[in-house]
C-alpha positions as CSV (number, residue, x, y, z in Angstrom):
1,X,0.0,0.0,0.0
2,X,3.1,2.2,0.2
3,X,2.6,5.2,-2.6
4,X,3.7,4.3,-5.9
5,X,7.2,5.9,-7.4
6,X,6.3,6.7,-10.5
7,X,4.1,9.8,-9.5
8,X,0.8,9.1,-11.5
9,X,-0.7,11.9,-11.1
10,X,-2.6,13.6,-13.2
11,X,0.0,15.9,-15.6
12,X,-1.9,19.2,-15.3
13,X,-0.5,19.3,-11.7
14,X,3.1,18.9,-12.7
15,X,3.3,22.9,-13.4
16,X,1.5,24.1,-11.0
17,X,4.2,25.2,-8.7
18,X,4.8,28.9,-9.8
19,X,1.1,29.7,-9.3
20,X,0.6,28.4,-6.3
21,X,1.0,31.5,-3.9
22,X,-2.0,33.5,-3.4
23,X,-2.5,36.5,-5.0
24,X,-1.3,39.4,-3.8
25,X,-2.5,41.9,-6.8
26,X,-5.6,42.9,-4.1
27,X,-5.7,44.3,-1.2
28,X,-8.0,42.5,-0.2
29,X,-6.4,38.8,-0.8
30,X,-5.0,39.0,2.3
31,X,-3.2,35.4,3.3
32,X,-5.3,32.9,4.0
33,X,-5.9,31.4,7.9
34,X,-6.7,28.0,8.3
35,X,-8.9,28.6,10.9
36,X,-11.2,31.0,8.7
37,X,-12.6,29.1,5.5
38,X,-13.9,32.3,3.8
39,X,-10.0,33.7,3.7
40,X,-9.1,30.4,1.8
41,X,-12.4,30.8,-0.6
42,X,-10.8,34.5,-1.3
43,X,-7.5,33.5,-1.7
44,X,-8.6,30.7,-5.2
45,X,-11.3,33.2,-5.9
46,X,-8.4,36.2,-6.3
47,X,-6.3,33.8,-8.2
48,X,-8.7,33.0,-10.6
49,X,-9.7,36.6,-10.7
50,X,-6.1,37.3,-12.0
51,X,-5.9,35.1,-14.2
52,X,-9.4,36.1,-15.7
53,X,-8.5,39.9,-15.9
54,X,-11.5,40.6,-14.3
55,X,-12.4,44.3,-13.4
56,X,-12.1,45.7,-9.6
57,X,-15.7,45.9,-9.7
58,X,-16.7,42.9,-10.6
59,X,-13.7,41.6,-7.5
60,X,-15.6,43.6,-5.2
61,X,-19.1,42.4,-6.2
62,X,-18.1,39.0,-6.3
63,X,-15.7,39.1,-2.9
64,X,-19.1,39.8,-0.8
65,X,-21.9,38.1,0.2
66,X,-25.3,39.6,-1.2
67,X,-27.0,39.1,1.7
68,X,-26.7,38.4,5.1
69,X,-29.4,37.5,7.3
70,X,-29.1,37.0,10.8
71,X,-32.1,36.0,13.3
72,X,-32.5,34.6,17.0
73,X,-34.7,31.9,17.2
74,X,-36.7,31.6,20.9
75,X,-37.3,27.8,21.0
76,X,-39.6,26.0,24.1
77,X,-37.3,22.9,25.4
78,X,-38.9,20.2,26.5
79,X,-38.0,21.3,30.5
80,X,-39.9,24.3,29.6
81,X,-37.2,26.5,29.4
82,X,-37.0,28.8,26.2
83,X,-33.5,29.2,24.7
84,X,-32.2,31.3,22.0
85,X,-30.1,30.0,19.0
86,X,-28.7,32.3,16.8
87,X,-29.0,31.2,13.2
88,X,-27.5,32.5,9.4
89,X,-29.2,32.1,6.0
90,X,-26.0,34.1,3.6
91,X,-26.6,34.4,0.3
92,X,-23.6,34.9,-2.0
93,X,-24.9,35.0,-5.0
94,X,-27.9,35.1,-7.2
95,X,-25.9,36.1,-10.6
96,X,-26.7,32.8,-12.2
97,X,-30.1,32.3,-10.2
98,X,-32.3,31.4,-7.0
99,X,-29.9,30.6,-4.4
100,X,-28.6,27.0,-3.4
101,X,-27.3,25.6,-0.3
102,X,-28.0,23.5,2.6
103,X,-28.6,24.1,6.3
104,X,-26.3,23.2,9.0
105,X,-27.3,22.1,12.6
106,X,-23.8,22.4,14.5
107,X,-22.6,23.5,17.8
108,X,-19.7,25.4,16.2
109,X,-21.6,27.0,13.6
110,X,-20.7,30.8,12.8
111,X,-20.9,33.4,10.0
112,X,-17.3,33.4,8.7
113,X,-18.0,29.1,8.0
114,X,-21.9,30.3,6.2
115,X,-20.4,32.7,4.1
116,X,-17.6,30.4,3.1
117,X,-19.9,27.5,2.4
118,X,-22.0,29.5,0.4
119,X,-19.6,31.4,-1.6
120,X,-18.4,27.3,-2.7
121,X,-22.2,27.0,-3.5
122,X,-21.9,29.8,-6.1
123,X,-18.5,28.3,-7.8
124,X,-20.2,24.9,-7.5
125,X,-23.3,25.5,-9.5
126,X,-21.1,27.1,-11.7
127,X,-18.4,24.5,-12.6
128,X,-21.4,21.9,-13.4
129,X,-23.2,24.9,-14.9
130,X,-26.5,24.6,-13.6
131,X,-28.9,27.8,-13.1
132,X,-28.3,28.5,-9.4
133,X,-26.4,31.0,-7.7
134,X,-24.8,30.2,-3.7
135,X,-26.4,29.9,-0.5
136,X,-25.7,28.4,2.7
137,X,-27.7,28.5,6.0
138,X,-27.1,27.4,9.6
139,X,-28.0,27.0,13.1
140,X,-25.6,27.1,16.0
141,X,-27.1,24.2,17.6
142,X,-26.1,20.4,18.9
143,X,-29.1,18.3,17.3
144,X,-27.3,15.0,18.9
145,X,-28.4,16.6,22.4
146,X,-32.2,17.9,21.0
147,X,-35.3,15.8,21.3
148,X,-37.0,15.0,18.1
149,X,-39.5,17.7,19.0
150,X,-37.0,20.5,19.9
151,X,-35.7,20.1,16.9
152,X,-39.3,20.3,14.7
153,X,-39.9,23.8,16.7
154,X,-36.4,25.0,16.0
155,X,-37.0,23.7,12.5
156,X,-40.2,25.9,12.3
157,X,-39.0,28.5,13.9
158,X,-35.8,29.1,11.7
159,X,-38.5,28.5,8.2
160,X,-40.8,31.8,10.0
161,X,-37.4,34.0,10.2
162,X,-36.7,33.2,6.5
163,X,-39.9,33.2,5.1
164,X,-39.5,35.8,2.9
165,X,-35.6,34.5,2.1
166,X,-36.7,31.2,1.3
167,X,-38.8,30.7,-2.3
168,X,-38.2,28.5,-5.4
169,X,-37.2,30.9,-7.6
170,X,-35.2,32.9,-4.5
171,X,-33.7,30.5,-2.3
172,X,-33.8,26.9,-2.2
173,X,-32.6,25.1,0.9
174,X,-31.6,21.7,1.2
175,X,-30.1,19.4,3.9
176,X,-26.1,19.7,5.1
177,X,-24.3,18.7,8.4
178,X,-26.6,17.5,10.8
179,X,-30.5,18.1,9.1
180,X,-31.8,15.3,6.5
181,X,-35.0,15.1,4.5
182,X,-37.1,15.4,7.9
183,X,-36.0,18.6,8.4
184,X,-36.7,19.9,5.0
185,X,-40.2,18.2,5.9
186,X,-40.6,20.4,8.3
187,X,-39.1,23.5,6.4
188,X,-41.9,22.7,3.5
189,X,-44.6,21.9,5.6
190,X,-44.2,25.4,8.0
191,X,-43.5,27.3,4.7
192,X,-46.7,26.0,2.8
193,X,-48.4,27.0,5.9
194,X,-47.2,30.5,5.8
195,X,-48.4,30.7,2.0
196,X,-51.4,30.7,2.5
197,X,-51.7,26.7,2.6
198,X,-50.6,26.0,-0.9
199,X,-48.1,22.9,-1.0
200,X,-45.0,24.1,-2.4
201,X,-42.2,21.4,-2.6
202,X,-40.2,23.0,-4.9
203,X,-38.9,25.4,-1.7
204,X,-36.4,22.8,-0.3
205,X,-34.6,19.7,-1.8
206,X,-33.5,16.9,-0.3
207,X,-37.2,16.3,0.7
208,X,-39.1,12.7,1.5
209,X,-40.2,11.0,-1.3
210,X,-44.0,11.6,0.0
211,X,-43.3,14.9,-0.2
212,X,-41.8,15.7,-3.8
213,X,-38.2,14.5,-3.0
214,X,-36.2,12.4,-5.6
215,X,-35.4,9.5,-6.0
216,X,-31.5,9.0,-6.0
217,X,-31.4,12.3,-4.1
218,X,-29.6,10.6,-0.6
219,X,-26.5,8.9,-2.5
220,X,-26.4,11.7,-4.8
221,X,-23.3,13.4,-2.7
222,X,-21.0,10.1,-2.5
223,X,-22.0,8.7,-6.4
224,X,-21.0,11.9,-7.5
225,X,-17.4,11.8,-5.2
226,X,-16.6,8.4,-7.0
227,X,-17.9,9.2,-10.5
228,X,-14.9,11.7,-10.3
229,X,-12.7,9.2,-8.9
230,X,-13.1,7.1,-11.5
231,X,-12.6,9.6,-14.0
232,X,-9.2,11.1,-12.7
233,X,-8.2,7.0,-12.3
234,X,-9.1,6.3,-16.3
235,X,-6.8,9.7,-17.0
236,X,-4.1,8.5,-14.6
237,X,-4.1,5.0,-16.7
238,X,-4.8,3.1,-13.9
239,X,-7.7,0.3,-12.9
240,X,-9.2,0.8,-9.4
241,X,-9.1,-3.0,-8.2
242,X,-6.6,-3.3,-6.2
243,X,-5.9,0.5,-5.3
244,X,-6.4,1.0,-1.7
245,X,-8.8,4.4,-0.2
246,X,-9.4,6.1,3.8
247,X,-12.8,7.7,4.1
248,X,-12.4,10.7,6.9
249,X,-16.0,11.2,7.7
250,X,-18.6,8.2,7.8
251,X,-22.0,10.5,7.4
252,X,-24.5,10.3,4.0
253,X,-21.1,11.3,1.8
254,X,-18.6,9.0,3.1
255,X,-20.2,6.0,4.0
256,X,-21.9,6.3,0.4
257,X,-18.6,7.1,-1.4
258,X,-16.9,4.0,0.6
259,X,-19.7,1.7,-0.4
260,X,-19.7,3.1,-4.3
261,X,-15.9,2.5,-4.1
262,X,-15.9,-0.9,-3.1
263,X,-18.5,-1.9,-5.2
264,X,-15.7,-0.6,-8.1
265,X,-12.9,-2.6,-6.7
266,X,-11.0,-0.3,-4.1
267,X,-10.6,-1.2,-0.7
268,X,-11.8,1.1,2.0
269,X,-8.6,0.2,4.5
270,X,-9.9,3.3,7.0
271,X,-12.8,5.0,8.0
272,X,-13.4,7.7,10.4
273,X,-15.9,10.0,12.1
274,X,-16.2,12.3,15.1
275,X,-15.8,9.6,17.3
276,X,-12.7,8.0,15.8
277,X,-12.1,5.6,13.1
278,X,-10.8,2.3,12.1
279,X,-8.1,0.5,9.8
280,X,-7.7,-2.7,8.3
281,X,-5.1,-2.9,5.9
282,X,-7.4,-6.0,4.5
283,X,-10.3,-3.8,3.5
284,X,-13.3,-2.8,5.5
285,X,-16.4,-4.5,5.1
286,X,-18.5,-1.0,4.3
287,X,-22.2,-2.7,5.1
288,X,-21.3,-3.7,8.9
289,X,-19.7,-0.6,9.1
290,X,-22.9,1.4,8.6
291,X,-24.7,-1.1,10.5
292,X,-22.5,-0.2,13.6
293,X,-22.9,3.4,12.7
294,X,-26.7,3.2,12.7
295,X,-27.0,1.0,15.5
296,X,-24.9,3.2,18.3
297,X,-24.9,6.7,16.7
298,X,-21.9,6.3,15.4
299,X,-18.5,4.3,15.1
300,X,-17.6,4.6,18.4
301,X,-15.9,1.9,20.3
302,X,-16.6,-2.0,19.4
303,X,-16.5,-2.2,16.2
304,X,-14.8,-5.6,15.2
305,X,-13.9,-4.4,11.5
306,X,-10.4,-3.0,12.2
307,X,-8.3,-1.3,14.6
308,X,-8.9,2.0,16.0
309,X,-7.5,5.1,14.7
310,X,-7.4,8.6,14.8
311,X,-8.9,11.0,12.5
312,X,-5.5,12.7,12.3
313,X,-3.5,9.4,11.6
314,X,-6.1,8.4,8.9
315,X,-5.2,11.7,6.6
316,X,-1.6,10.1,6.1
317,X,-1.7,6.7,6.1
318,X,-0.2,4.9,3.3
319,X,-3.2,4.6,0.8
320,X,-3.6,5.7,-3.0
321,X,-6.8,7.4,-2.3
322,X,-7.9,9.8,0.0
323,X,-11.4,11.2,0.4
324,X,-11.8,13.8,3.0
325,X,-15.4,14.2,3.6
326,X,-15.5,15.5,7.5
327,X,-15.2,19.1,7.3
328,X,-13.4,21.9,6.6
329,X,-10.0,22.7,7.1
330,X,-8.4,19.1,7.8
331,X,-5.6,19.2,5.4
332,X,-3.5,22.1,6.9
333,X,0.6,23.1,5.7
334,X,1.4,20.6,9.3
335,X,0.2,17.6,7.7
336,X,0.1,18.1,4.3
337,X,3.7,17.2,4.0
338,X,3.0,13.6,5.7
339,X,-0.1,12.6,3.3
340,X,1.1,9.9,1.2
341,X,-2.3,9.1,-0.9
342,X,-1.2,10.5,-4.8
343,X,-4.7,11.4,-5.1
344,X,-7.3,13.4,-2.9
345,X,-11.0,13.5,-3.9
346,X,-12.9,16.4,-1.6
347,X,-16.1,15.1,-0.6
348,X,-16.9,17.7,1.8
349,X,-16.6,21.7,1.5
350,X,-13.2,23.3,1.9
351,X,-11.4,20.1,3.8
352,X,-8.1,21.7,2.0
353,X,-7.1,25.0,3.2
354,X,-5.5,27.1,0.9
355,X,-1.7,27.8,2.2
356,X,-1.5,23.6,1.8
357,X,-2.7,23.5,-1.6
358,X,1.1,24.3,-2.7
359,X,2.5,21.7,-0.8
360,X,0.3,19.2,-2.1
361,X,1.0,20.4,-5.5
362,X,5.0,20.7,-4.8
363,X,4.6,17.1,-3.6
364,X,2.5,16.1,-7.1
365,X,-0.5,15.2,-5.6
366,X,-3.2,15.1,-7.5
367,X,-6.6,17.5,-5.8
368,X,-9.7,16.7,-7.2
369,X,-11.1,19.8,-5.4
370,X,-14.5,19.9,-3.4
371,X,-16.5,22.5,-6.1
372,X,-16.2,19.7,-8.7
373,X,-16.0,16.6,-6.7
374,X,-19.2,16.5,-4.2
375,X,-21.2,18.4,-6.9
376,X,-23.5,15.0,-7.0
377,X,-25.6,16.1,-4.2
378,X,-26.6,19.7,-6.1
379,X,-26.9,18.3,-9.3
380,X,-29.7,15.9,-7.8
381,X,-30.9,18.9,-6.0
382,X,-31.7,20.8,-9.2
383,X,-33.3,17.4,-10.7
384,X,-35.5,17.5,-7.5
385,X,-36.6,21.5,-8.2
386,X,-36.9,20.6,-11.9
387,X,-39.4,17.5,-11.3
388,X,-41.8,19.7,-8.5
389,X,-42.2,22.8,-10.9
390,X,-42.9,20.1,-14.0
391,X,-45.1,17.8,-11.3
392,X,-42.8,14.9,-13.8
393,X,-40.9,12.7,-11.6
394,X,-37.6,10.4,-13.0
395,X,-37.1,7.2,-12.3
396,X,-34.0,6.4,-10.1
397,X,-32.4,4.8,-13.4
398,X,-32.5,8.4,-15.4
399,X,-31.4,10.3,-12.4
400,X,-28.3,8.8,-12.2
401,X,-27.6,8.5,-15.9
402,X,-28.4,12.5,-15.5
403,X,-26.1,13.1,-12.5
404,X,-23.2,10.6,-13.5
405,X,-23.3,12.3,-17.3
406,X,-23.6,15.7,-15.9
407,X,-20.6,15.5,-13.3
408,X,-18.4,13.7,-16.2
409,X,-18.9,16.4,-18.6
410,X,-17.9,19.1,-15.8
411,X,-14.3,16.8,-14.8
412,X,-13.8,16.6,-18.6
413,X,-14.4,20.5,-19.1
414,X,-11.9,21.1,-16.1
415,X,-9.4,18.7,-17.0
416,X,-9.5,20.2,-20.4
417,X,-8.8,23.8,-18.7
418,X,-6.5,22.3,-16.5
419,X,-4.2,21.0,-19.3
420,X,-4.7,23.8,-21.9
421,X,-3.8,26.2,-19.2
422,X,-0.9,24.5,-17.2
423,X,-2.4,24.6,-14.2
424,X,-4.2,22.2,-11.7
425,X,-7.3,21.0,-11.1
426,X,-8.7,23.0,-8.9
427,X,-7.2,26.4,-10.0
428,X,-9.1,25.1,-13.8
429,X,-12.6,24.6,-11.8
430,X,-12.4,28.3,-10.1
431,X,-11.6,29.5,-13.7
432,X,-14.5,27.9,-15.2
433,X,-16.5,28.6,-12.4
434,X,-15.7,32.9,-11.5
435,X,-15.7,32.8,-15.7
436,X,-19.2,31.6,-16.3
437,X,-20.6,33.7,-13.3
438,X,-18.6,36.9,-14.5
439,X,-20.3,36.9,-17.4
440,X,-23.6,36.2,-16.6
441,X,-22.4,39.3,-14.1
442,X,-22.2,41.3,-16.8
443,X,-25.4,40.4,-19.0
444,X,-27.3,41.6,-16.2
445,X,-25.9,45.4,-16.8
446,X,-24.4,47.8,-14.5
447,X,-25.4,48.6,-10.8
């Protein structure tokens, strides 16, 4: 499992060493902290800028979020205390259309991390080109600590603050860290309410089926994440049985990508979430895995699979693949230098801050970045908003052949620009992304 010596990685990276520092042409582009995602989303976004020739106007409209909205949500506990959470609902962008993004239930939830994530939900839509601008909301919350019916009235009392946010062709939530379709339930059934009783689905993805969801919506995320995998393998000449993969994160996206990537061959020799992970340099069986993971809330202790591990010691084991699908900021410059996987596919939003991304690429490892990589789950998303305004729903057959052909197209268009360009992946997927937003940007005519 040691990394191979002939450096397979994808050639695009192999000149990417000159452009790696960020760009100091701005005032603004500032170096980037690893402990502040939005600095890191700045830093690619100037870069690309740059390279673009894009004017100081256009910098300044796209360096900001739109909107920010802010609201303090009085909740009843079950005790019959009342606490307040504070929440976020940040819209970066509506240049290409109604905003996108998920909601995040997290204790350590804050506006910097919102306006990050939903700045990467502009660039997203972008790079797979489909009509929606960036969006993220969130909740400063633990839902592992709420009762089921805390949560409903938190739920409900978040939709109320953003009731005139939220809309289909506005703003179109979805689930993220620690919400899932019952949530969105929720979201659409409190919303509907508040319009006057009309049922309208089309307000929130990620639904229930009952309610206007997809089908193929909830492994949409970690399909996508291996689609790409698969693609940067057939580029790099090589067959994926036999290649070995850790999975940091063991939620919807990485337990689905594990799964999808045994199912092609590679063996899963670590896992990992919150609670610690596992190794088993003989493969990990992915299906009692998520059994374990269902049945305690999470992998815990007792797990007979492997032998326990640290998320930290799972980033640098020595395995070809590595999918990062925790959270942000978990490759850093301290142990970037140690990773010895020749290829990283992102599956969650901004694991890489930006002062690594030149070690990596000094080192020639291969970044299939997060914008491109764990674009499945939006894709779906749009699929879902297409199919409640047409009141035509897909089978689960032609929403996959959808997503997998859509996502393919986008790697192919950004390893095109990657190789015409000389520079790596992830620098070709902010170009295509800021391009195709810039210019939209300017077909709407000045402020």
């Amino acid at each position: 499992m040691s990394r191979p010596k002939d450096k397979t990685q994808l050639e695009p990276q192999k000149v990417e060493r000159e452009a790696a520092a960020p760009s100091q042409t701005d005032g603004n582009a500032s170096s980037p902290s690893k402990l502040d995602p939005y600095e890191s989303m700045l830093s690619r976004f100037y870069k690309a800028a740059d390279a673009l020739g894009i004017s100081a106007d256009e910098r300044e409209i796209l360096s900001k979020p739109a909107e920010i909205h802010i609201a303090h949500l009085p909740v009843a506990m079950d005790d019959g205390s009342v606490r307040v959470f504070e929440s976020y609902r940040i819209i970066h962008s509506r240049v290409l259309g109604p905003g996108k993004g998920g909601i995040r239930y997290a204790p350590k939830v804050n506006m910097r991390e919102v306006m990050a994530l939903a700045a990467w939900m502009t660039w997203k839509c972008a790079v797979v080109n489909i009509p929606y601008g960036g969006a993220k909301g969130g909740i400063s919350c633990d839902p592992k600590k709420m009762s089921v019916g805390e949560l409903e009235r938190l739920t409900r009392a978040y939709t109320r603050a953003m009731a005139e946010v939220f809309g289909p062709d506005k703003d179109i939530p979805a689930p993220d860290m620690g919400t899932s379709a019952r949530e969105m339930a929720w979201i659409v059934d409190e919303y509907s309410r508040l319009n006057k009783g009309n049922f309208i689905p089309a307000v929130v993805t990620g639904k229930p089926l009952e309610l206007g969801g997809s089908k193929g919506r909830v492994e949409a995320t970690g399909r996508g994440v291996t689609m790409v995998t698969l693609q940067a393998l057939q580029r790099m000449g090589k067959r994926p049985e036999g290649l070995s993969a850790a999975v940091q994160g063991f939620g919807n996206v990485g337990s689905i990508t594990a799964r999808y990537l045994s199912q092609h061959g590679i063996r899963v020799v670590a896992i990992s979430d919150t609670t610690g992970g596992y190794y088993n340099e003989n493969g990990i069986l992915i299906h009692q895995a998520i059994q374990h993971r269902d049945k305690n809330g999470g992998l815990l202790e007792g797990f007979k699979g492997g032998e326990r591990i640290s998320n930290e010691e799972l980033l640098t084991l020595p395995v070809d693949i590595l999918v990062p699908a925790a959270t942000e900021d978990q490759i850093t410059p301290a142990n970037a230098p140690h990773i010895k996987a020749w290829l990283i596919v992102e599956g969650a939003n901004g694991p890489t801050t930006a002062d690594a991304d030149p070690i990596l690429n000094e080192r020639g490892i291969t970044v299939i970045p997060d914008i491109l990589a764990n674009a499945g789950g939006v894709i779906v998303s749009y699929y879902e908003w297409v199919q409640n305004r047409r009141g035509h729903y897909y089978t689960e057959a032609e929403v996959q052949e959808r997503a997998d052909n859509t996502i393919r197209q986008a790697f192919d268009e950004v390893f095109a620009r990657a190789v015409s360009q000389k520079v790596s992946l992830r620098e070709a997927a902010y170009l295509i992304a800021v391009e195709r937003v810039v210019r939209a940007l300017r077909m709407h005519g000045r402020y």
